[in-house]
C-alpha positions as CSV (number, residue, x, y, z in Angstrom):
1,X,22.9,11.5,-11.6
2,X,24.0,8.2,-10.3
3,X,27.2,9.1,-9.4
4,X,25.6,11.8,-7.1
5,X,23.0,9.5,-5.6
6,X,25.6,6.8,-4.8
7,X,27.9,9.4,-3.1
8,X,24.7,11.0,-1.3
9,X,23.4,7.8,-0.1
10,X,26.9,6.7,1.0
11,X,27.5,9.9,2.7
12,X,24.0,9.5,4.9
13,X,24.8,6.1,5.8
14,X,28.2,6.7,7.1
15,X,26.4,9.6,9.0
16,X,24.0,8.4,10.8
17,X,25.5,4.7,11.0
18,X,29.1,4.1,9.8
19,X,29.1,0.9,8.6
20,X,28.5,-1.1,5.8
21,X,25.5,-3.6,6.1
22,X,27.2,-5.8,3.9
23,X,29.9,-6.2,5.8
24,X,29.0,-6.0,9.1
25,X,26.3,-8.5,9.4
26,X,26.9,-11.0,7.2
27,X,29.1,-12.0,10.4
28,X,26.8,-11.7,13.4
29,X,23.7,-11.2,12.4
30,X,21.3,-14.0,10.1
31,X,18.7,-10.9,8.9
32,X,18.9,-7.3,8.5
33,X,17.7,-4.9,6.9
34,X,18.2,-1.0,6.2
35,X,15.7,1.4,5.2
36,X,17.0,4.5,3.6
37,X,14.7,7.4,2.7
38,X,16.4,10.4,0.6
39,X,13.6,13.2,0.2
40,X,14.7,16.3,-1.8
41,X,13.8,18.4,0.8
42,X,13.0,17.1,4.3
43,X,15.3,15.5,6.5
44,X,17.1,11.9,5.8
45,X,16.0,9.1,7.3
46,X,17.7,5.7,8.3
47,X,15.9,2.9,10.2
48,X,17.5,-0.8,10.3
49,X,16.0,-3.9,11.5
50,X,17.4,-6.8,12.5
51,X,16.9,-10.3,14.4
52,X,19.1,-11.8,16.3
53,X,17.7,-15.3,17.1
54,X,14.7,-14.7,18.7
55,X,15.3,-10.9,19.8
56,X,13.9,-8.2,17.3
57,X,16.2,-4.8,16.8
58,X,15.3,-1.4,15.1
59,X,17.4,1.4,15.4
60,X,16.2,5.2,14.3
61,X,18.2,8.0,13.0
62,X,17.1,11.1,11.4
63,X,19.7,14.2,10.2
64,X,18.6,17.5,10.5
65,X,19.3,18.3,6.6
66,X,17.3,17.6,3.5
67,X,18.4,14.3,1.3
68,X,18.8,16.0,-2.0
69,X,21.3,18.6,-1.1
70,X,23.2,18.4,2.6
71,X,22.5,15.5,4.6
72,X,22.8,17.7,7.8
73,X,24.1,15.9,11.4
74,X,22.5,13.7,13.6
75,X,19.0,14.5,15.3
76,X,17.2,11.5,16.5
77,X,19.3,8.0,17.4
78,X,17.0,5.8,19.3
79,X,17.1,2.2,19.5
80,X,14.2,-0.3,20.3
81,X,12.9,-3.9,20.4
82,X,10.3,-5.1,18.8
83,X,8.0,-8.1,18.7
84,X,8.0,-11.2,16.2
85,X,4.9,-10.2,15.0
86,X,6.2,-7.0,13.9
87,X,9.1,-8.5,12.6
88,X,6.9,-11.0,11.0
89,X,4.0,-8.3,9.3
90,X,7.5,-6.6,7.6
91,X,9.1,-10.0,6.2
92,X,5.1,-10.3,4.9
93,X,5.5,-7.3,3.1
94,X,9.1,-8.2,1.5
95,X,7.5,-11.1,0.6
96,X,4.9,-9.7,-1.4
97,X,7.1,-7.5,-3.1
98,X,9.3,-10.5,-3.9
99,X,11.9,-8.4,-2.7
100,X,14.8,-11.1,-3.0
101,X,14.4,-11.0,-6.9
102,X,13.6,-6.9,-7.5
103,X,16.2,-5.6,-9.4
104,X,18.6,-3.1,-7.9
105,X,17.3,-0.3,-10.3
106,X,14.8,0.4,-12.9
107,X,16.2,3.8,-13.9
108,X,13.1,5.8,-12.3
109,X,14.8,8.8,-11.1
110,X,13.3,11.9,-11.4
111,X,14.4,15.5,-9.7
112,X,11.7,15.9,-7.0
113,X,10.8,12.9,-4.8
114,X,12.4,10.5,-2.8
115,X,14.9,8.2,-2.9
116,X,13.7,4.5,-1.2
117,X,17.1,2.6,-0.8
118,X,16.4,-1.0,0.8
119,X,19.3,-3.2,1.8
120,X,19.1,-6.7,3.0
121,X,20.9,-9.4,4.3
122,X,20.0,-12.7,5.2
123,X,21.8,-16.2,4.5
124,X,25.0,-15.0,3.6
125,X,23.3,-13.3,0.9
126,X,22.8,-9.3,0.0
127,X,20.7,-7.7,-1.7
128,X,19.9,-3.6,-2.7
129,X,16.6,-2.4,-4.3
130,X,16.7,1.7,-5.1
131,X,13.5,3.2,-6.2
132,X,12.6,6.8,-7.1
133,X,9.3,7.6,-5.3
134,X,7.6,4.2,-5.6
135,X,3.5,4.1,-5.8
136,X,1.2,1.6,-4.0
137,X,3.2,-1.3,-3.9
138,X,4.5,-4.1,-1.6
139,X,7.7,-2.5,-1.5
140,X,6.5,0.5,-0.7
141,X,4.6,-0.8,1.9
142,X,7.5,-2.5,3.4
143,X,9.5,0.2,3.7
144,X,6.3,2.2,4.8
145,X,5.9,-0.1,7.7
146,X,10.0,0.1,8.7
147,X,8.8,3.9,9.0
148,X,5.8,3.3,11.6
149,X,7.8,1.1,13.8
150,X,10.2,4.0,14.1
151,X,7.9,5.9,15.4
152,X,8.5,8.9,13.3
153,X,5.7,11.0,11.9
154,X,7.2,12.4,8.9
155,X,4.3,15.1,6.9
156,X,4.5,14.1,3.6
157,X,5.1,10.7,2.4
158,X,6.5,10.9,-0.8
């Protein structure tokens, strides 16, 4: 099963944003972060944020496929800036989750749900968390708000 998630989560990614964050920003940009939302059957999600010093970034893209089967192509690409509040109320939220120290995984996947892939970058340093349909948390809630800055008004959370 992780084999298929890696290679289902890579496969979005280079869909809807062909890069690696890893990579990429580590070089031009001091903090970034990707939100990746895998549902088994509504469309994939991508929204990254990023500052750039003192300009805020979030960029949208949605697939017209469902996460758990075929990612589908490319729907909605918008790109906006956003405040340092905003920016400020999500880093609140990683904060409380403690999201720097989370472990990558906690083996919670299950077969209907969503996958809630967050990537960070920040000092030189990287950092994945992967959660299978997380409940009331401050993770959640930081990924929750990534989704309301987008803009996007998905039906079902889950």
């Amino acid at each position: 099963m992780l084999i298929y998630s890696l290679y289902t989560s890579a496969t979005v990614i280079l869909l809807v944003d062909g890069r690696s964050l890893h990579c990429h920003f580590l070089r031009r940009v001091k903090r970034t972060y990707r939100f990746l939302w895998l549902r088994s059957f509504d469309n994939p999600i991508v929204v990254r944020i990023w500052r750039s010093e003192s300009n805020v970034y979030l960029i949208t893209k949605q697939l017209d496929g469902d996460g758990g089967h075929h990612p589908g192509k490319l729907v909605v690409d918008k790109t906006s800036s956003l405040s340092s509040k905003e920016w400020d109320e999500f880093t609140k939220y990683l904060e409380e989750s403690s999201y720097w120290t989370l472990p990558t995984e906690i083996g919670d996947i299950g077969n209907d749900g969503a996958q809630w892939v967050l990537e960070g970058a920040r000092e030189g340093r990287y950092h994945v968390v992967d959660r299978w349909s997380p409940k009331d948390d401050s993770y959640r809630k930081a990924c929750s708000h990534l989704l309301e800055l987008s803009g996007l008004k998905p039906e079902q959370i889950y």
